[in-house]
N, C-alpha and C positions, 0 to 999 in steps of 0.2 A: 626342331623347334624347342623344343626341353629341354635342350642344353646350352641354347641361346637364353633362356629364361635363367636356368641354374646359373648362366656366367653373367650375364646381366644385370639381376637384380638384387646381388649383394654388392655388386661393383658401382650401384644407381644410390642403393642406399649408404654404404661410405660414404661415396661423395655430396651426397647431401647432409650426414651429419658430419665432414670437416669444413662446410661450407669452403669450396675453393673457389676461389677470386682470382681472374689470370690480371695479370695485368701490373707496372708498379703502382705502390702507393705514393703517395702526395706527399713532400716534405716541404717544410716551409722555407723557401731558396735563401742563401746567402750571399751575401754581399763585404768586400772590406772597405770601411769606410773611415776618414778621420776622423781623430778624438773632438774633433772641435772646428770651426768657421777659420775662414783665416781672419776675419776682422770681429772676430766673438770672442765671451768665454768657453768656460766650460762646464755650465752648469744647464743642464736638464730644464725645458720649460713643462715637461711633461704632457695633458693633454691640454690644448689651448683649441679645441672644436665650440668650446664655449664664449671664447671671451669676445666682447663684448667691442671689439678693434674700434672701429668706426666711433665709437660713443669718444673719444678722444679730438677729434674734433671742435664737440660743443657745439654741434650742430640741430638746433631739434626738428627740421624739413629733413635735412639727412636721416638722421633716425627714425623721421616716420616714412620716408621711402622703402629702408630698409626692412622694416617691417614688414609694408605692405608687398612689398614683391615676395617675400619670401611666400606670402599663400596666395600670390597670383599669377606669378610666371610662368607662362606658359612652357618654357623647355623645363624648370621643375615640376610640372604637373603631368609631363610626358614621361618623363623620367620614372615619376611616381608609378604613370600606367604597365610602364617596363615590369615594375614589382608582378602585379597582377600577373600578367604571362609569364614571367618567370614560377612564381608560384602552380600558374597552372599545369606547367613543363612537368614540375617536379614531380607531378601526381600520373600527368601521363607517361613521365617516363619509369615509373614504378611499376606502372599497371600492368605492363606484361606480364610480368611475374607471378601476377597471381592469378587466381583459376577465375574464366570467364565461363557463365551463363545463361543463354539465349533458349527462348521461347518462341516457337511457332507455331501457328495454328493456321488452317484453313476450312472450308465449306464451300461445298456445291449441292446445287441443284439441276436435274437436267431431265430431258422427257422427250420424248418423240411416237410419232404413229407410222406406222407403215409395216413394211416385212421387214425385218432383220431389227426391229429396233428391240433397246435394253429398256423399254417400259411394259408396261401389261396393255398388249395386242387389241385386248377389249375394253378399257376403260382409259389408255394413256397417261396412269398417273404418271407424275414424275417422280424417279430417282434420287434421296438424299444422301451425301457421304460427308462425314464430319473426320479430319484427322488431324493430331497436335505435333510436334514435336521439342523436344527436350534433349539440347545438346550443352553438354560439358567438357570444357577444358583444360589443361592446366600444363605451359611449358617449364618443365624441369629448370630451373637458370642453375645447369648443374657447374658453371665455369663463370658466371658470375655477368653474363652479359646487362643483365636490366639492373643488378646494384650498382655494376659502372656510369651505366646511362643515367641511374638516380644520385649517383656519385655526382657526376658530371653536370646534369638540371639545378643540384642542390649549389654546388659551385656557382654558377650563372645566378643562380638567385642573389646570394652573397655581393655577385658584381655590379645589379642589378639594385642591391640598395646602397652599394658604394658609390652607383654612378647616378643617384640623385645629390649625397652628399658633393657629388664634384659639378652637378648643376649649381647646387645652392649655393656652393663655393665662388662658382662662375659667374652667379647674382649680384653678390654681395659686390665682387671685385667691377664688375659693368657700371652698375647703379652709381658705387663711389667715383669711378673714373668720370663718368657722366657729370656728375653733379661736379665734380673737381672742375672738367669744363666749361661749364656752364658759368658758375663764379670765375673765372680765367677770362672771359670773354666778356662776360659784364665788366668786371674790373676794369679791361682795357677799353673797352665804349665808353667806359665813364674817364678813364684817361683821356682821350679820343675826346670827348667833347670838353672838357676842362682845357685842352691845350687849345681846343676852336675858340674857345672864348677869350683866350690870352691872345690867340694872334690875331682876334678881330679887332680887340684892344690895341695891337700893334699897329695894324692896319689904319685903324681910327686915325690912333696919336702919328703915322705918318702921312696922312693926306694933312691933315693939321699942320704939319712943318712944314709941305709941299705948299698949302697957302699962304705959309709964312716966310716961302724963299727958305727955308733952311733944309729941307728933300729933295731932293731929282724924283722925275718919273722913274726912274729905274728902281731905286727904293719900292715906291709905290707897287709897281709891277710883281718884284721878286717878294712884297710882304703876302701881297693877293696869291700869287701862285705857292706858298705854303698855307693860306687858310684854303685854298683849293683842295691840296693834296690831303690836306686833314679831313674835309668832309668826304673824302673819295675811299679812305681808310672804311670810313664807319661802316656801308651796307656791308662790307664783306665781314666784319665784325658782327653785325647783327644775324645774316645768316647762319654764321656757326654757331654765335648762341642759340639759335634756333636749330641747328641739327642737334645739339646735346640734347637740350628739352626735350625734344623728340624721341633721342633715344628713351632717356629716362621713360617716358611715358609709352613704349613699347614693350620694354622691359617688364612695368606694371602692367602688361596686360590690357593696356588703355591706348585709344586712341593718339599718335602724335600729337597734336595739338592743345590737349588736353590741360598739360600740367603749364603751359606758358601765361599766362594771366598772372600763377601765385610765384611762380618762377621769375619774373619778372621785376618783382618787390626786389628794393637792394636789399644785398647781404656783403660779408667780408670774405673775403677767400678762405677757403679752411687750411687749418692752421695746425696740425699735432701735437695735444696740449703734454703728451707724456711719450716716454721712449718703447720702443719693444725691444724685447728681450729674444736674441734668433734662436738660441738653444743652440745644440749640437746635432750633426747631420746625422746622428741616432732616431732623433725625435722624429725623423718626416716622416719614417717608416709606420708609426702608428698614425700619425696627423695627418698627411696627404693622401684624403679618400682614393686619388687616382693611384696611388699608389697600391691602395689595399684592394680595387678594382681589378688592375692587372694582376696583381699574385692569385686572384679568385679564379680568371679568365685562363691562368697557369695550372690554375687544379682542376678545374674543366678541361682543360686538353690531356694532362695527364691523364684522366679517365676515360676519354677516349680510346687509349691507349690500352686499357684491356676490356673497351667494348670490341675493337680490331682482332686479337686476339682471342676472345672468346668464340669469333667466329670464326675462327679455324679448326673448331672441335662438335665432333656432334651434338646434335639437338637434340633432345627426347620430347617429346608432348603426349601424354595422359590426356584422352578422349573416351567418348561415349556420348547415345544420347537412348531415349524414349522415344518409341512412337506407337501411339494408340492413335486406333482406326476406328471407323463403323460407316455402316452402309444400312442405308434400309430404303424397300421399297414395296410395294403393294402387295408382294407374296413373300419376302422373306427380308429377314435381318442377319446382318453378321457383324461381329467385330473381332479387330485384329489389333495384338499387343505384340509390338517387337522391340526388343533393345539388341545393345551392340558395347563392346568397351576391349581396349587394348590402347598398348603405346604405339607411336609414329615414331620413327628414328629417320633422323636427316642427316647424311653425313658428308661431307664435300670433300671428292676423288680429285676432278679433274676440273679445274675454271678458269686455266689460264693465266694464271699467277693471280688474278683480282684480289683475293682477299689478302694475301701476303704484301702486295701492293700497295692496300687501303693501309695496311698497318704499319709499311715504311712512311706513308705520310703522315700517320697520328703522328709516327714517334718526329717527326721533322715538324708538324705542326706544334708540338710540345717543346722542343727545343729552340724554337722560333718566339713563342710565349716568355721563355725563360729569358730571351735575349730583349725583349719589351718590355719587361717586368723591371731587366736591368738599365735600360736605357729609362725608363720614369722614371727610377731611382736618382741616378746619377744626371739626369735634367732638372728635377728635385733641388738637389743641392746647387747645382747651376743657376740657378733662379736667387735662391736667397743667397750665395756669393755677391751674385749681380745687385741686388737689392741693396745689401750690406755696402756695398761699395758705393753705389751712390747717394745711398743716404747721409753717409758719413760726408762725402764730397759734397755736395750739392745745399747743405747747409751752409759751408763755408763759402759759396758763392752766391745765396742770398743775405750774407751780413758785408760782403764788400760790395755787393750792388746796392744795398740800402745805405752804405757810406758815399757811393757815388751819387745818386739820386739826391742827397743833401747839397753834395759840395756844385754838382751843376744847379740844383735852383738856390744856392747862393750864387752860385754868378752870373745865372738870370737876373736876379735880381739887381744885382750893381750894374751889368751891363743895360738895365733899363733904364735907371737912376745917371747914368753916365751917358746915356741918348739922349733924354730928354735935358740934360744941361748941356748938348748939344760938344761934349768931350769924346763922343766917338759915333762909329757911324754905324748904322743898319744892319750891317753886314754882323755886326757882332752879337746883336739882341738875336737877328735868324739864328745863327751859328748857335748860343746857348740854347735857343726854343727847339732846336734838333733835338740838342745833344740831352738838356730834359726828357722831352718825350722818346728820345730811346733807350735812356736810361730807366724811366719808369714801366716800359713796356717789358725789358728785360728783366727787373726785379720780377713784374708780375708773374710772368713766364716762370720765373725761377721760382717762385714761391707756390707755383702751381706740380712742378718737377716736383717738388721735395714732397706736396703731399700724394701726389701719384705714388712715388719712391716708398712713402708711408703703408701706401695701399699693396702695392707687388710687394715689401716686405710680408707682414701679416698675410696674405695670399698665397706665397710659397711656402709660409712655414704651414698654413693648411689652417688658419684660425680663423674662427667663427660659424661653421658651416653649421654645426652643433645646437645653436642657438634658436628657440623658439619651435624647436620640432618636436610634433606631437607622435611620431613613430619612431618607437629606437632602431638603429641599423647595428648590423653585426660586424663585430671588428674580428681584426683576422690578424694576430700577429706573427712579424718574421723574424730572423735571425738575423744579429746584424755579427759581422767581425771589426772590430774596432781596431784601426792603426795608428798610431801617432806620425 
């Protein structure tokens, strides 16, 4: 036993003062990415968690949506609560480490009469025994098992306030998409009845010629069955502006139904009074919270990785306790004080492969992390390619649908002027009232793309999330390798 002492406890105390940590450490993963967008420059937007995207627009209902969801969304508010448990992780996973303890106490009383009993034969008092006890603590982490695990909780914390930034991220991008609907489908209702009102006009001025010998019923017929089909358009119009509504006012935390009354007021479609600028696929790496989520969920599994490992080495635990006693009864008192102290040593011979096992899959779980870490990244910049490209297109096809939109209600308009002097026939004023209202309906459509387009730009580059937060979150930078 003295020589287990003599080799043991200078070989306990080294490694407690080199403090050894099994396990690797965490480096911040890299990635080779290009110098630049294919349809960008090449200049840095640097951190755009602030700006202000949406105010572009010129929207002031939009902007006060956007405010108000940000402190009432429920999946940010959930998010938020993730903080809390992650924080509290961090504390329990520390706590082994250091020394625990516990108090115990008890008390009895007890009595009896008859032959053999432990009271006084002739008076039956009863028996009192008071005893406490006082145990202490304390596992060696001579290999670093509970700093990994603290390693590990601290990471998760990290992710945990990433992963409200990519709620509020997911807000902002809802809210706008929402409301972009909403005006989309208004617009088109209000198309939708502007064109009922032209072809009931039509309608009129051809039962008119019909009394005048100058229409056939068939005229008659074919004008009614397109103010038919026009009012058969609307409810399906009306209910989708009513499922946007809805969203929006879920998203707030509010009832469906809620926001339709003020939603309902016209308004103009939104419009992007100014350009964004995408930066370089450098930038996502600090700006795209999910991004700096998973590199966090990456240094958690690395630490796993010599939680595994430290439990393939022995345990040590430093214990001891106190316990004081006392008894007393009609003819005598006693008490009794015992204590106890030495180390526990735990060492694992034989389990079957289990912990060797557990540690082939940290390291599989960790290089599985790495490979998610890299697929955000590179979906990251897939996003704002995708964005880039239709922005830039999608403009260009609402300035030749708004030149189309002119040139068919010009010849609306002559081919009405040319019916009603009786130079051409019916079939031409329908044919224009089409080709108007599908002309107008695709402008709208289009002008509804471009500001969605607007919205998933600023959304991938990672902007605005920033904005209006009362708790700062912890940024985690990575290495990027830049290629041209």
């Amino acid at each position: 036993m003295m020589l287990f002492v003599r080799v043991v406890a200078p070989l306990t105390t080294a490694l407690l003062l080199s403090g050894c940590v099994l396990g690797p450490d965490h480096s911040a993963p890299e990635i080779a990415l290009p110098a630049k967008f294919a349809e960008a420059g090449k200049t840095s937007n640097g951190d755009v968690s602030q700006i202000t995207w949406w105010k572009a627009f010129n929207d002031s209902r939009l902007n006060g949506y956007m405010q108000q969801g940000v402190g009432q969304n429920l999946d940010v508010l959930q998010a938020m609560e993730r903080i809390n448990q992650a924080q509290a992780n961090v504390i329990s996973a520390g706590a082994g480490s250091l020394p625990s303890l516990d108090l115990g106490a008890s008390a009895d009383r007890s009595g009896a009469k008859g032959i053999g009993s432990t009271a006084d034969p002739a008076t039956g008092r009863p028996e009192t025994s008071v005893a406490g006890q006082l145990t202490a603590s304390w596992f060696l982490d001579l290999f670093g098992l509970y700093r990994r695990s603290k390693e590990a909780a601290a990471a998760n914390l990290d992710a945990a306030y990433s992963s409200v930034d990519v709620a509020r991220l997911s807000l902002l991008s809802q809210v706008a998409s929402a409301y972009i609907d909403v005006r989309y489908y208004q617009e088109r209702l209000a198309i939708a009845k502007a064109n009922l009102d032209s072809r009931r006009e039509t309608l009129n001025l051809t039962k008119l010629q019909l009394d005048a010998g100058a229409a056939s019923r068939l005229d008659v017929v074919q004008s009614e069955g397109l103010v038919n089909s026009t009012l058969a358009e609307i409810p399906g119009l009306e209910t989708q502006f009513r499922r946007a509504s809805h969203r929006i006012a879920t998203l707030l935390g509010m009832p469906a139904s809620s926001l339709i009354p003020e939603l309902q007021r016209p308004a103009r479609q939104p419009t992007a009074r100014f350009n964004s600028s995408a930066g370089v696929p450098a930038d996502l790496i600090r700006n795209r919270p999910d991004i700096r989520a998973s590199e966090r969920q990456l240094a958690a599994a690395v630490a796993q990785i010599g939680v595994a490992e430290a439990q393939l080495y022995p345990a040590i635990t430093l214990g001891g306790s106190i316990t004081p006693s006392f008894v007393k009864s009609s003819t005598s008192k006693a008490s009794i004080f015992s204590w106890s102290f030495g180390p526990q040593l735990s060492l694992p011979i034989f389990d079957g492969g289990a912990l060797k096992a557990n540690l082939s899959a940290r390291e599989s779980e960790a290089r599985e992390a790495y490979l998610a870490w890299k697929e955000v990244v590179l979906g990251a910049v897939e996003e704002v390619e995708n964005a880039l490209a239709a922005v830039n297109r999608d403009r260009r096809t609402v300035s030749a649908l708004q030149a189309t939109v002119k040139s068919y209600e010009e010849a609306l308009q002559l081919a009405t002027a040319s019916y009603r002097d009786g130079a051409s026939s019916l079939l031409d004023v329908l044919d224009a009232q089409r080709q108007v209202s599908t002309a107008q309906a695709s402008l709208a459509q289009a002008v509804q793309q471009v500001a969605q387009d607007y919205v998933s730009l600023n959304v991938a580059m990672g902007g605005g999330y920033g904005w209006g937060k009362v708790d700062s979150t912890k940024l985690v930078a990575s290495k990027v390798v830049l290629k041209d």
